[in-house]
N, C-alpha and C positions, 0 to 999 in steps of 0.2 A: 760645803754648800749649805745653805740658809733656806729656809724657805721656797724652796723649787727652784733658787735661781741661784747663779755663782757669786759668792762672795770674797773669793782672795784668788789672785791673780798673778805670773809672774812671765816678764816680759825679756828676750835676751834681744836686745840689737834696737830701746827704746829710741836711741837718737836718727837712725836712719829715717827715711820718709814715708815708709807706712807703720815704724813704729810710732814718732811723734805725731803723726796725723792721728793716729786709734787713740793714744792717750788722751791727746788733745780734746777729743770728741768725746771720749771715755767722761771724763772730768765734767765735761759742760751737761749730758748727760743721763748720770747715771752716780747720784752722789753716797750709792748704799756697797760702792763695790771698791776695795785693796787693789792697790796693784803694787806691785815689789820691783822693780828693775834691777835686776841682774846685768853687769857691766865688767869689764877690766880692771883689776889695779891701776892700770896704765890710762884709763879715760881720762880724757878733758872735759867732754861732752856735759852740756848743761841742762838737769833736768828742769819736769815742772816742781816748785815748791807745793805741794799742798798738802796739806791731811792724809790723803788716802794713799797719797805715796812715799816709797821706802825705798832707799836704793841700798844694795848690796853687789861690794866689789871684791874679785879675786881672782883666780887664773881658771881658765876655761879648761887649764890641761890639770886641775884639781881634780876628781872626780869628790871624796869629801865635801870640798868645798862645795860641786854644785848641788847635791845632794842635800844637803844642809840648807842651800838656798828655795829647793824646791820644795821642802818639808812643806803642810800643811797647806798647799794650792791645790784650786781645784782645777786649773788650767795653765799650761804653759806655750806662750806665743813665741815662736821663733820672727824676725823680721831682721834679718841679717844681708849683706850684702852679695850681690848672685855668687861672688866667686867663693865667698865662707858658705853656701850650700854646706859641701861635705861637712865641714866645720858639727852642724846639728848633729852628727851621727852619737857624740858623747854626751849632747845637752838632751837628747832623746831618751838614751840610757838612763841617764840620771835620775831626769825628771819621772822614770817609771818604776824605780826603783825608790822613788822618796813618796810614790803613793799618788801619784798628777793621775787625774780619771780622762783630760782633756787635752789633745796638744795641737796647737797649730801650727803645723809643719812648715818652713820659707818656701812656699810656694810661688803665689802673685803673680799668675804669669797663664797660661792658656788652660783649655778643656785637657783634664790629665783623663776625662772620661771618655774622650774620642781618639779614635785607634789610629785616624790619620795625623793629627796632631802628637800622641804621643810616640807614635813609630819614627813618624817624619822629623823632628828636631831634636837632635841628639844634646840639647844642652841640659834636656831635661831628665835625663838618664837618672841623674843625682837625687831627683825628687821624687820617683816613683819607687826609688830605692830606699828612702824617708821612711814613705806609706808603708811599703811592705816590714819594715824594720819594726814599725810601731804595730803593727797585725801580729808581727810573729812574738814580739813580745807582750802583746797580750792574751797568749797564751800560758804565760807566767804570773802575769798579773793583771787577773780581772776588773771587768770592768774598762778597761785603757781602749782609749778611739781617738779618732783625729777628725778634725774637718779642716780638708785644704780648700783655701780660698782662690777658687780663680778672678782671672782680671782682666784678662788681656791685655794687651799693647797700656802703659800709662801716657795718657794722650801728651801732657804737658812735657815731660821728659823725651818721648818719641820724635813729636813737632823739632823740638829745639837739637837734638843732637841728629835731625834727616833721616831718622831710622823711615820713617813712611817713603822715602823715595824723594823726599820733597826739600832739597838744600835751601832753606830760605834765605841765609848772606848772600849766596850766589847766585839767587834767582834761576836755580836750573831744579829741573823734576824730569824724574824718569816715572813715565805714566805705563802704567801695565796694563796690556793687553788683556789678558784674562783673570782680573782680579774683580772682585767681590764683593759680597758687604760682610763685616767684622766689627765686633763688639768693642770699644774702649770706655777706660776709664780715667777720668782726672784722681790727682791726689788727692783730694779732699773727700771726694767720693769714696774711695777706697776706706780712707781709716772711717769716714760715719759708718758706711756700709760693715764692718770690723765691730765700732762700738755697741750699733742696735744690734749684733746677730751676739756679742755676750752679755746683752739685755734679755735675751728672751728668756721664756722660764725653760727649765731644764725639760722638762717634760708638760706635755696639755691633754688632755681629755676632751676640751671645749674644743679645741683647733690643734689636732695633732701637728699641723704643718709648720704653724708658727711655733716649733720649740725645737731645744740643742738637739733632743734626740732625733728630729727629722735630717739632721747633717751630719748625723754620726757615718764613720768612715765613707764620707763622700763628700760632694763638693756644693759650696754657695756660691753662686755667679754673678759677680756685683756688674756693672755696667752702666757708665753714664749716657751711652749713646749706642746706636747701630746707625753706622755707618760705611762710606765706601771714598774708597781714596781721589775719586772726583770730588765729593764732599766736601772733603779734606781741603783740597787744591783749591776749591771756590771759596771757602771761609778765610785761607790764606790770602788770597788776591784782596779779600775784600777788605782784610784787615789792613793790607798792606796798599791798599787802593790802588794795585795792578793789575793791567788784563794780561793776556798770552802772551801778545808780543812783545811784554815786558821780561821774560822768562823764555831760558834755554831748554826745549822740550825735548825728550828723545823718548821713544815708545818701545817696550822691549814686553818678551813673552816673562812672568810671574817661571812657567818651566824650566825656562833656559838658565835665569837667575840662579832657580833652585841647583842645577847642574852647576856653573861655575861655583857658589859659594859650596858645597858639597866638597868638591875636588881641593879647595884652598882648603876647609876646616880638617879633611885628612891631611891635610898636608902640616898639620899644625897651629892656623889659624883661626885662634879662638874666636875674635869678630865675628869671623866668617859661618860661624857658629849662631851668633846673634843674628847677623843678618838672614839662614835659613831660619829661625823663631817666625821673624816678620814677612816672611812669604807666603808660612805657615798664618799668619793672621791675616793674611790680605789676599790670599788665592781662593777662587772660589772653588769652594766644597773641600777645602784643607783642614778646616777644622776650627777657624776663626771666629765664625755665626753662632752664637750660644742663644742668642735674644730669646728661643724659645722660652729659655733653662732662666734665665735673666729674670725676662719680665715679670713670672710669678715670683722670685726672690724678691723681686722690686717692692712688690708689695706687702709680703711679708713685713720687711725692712721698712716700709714704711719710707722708701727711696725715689724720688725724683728724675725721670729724666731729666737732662741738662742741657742747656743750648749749645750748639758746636759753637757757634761764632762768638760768644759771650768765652770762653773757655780757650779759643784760638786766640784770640787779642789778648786775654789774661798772660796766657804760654807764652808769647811773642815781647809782649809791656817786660814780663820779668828777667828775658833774655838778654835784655838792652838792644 
């Protein structure tokens, strides 16, 4: 580290969409900071060319090799794919063992700080197991913290693959009964939100809130919107310039849901795993609502609420 702020950076899972979103935004900026990308032998994956970046490839089942990768960073970002989760458990190790002060765990994903979200969705089992891994090993090696980033639901990918309830080829939405207002985010959002929080300085005096240490072993809560799945459904129609009667409606209890997918994911059905996440972000008082947590990160970050409808017609244009 340089000057109170991080200077050398290394990234495992750059090509995914909140890794190239934070580089992206990294680059544009913040032109005093390294980053390294750590990747496969076996990638295709195309990075950015520039200056500040250096890619290093090899086998993630090397420990050597990642350790060697991790030398001289003062932060290591996980942004992996959800089912490589476990995957982190050795890039963790590594990176603590090569001297990383900083890690950002593959989070992206709900409040791991409320008990009803983190009890109720068991996909998230993997990630709280992350946090504790990097606690107990810093007990070994001082100094070592994490900040997981929550996000909630990412609007643009949600929209497009129905996770809201909301089938938009098929014009059918199942509208829930007791559902709520819940915090998302678009991609774009996500990596700036990512970039300015390893802009800050490590530590403030002037504004203890705005720096790394104010996120240490705990969470930044990015958010482009709070909103609720009526919301939702009115930005769709309008992008799609349909009213109701254009759309298969069926109205069901956010509970009941929770019960059927519960009973599929023991039963083996990973989906069905996914699907209770998103109940968990759309049921009211499940743990969805962070905006409190949010809005002053917002500003910190120096972040934008975002227009749903600008954001919905985006999501929808790229889908074809």
């Amino acid at each position: 580290m340089s000057d109170n702020y991080l200077q050398n950076i290394a990234t495992v899972g750059a090509s995914g969409n909140v890794g190239a979103s934070t580089i992206k935004h990294l680059l544009q900026i913040n032109p005093n900071i390294s980053i390294t990308i750590i990747t496969r032998e076996s990638s295709k994956a195309m990075f950015p060319d520039s200056p500040q970046t250096t890619v290093r490839k090899g086998s993630y089942n090397d420990p050597a090799f990642l350790e060697s990768a991790f030398q001289g960073h003062d932060l290591a970002m996980f942004t992996l794919s959800f089912e490589a989760t476990k995957g982190q458990t050795s890039l963790i190790d590594a990176a603590a063992k090569a001297g990383v002060e900083w890690i950002i765990p593959n989070e992206y994903s709900g409040d791991g700080n409320n008990e009803k979200w983190s009890t109720g969705v068991p996909l998230v089992q993997d990630k709280i197991a992350a946090r504790r891994q990097i606690q107990e090993l810093a007990k070994e090696h001082a100094g070592l913290k994490y900040i997981a980033v929550a996000t909630n639901p990412w609007t643009e990918l949600s929209i497009n693959s129905g996770m809201f309830g909301l089938d938009v080829p098929h014009r059918s939405a199942t509208l829930f009964s007791d559902g709520g207002r819940f915090n998302s985010t678009s991609a774009g959002q996500v990596g700036l939100g990512i970039a300015r929080l390893l802009s800050l300085p490590i530590t403030s005096s002037s504004n203890p809130r705005a720096s790394l240490q104010h996120y240490a072993n705990t969470y930044v809560y990015l958010s482009s919107f709070s909103i609720t799945q009526q919301d939702l459904f009115n930005s769709i129609k309008k992008a799609t310039k349909t009213n109701d009667v254009d759309w298969k409606l069926e109205t069901m209890s956010i509970q009941d849901r929770i019960r059927e997918f519960k009973g599929k994911f023991e039963e083996g059905d990973f989906w069905a795993g996914a699907a209770l996440s998103y109940c968990h972000y759309m049921g009211e008082g499940l743990g969805g609502d962070y905006e409190s947590k949010a809005k002053d990160d917002r500003k910190v970050l120096q972040l934008k609420e975002e227009d749903l409808d600008a954001v919905v017609k985006g999501a929808l244009a790229a889908s074809g």
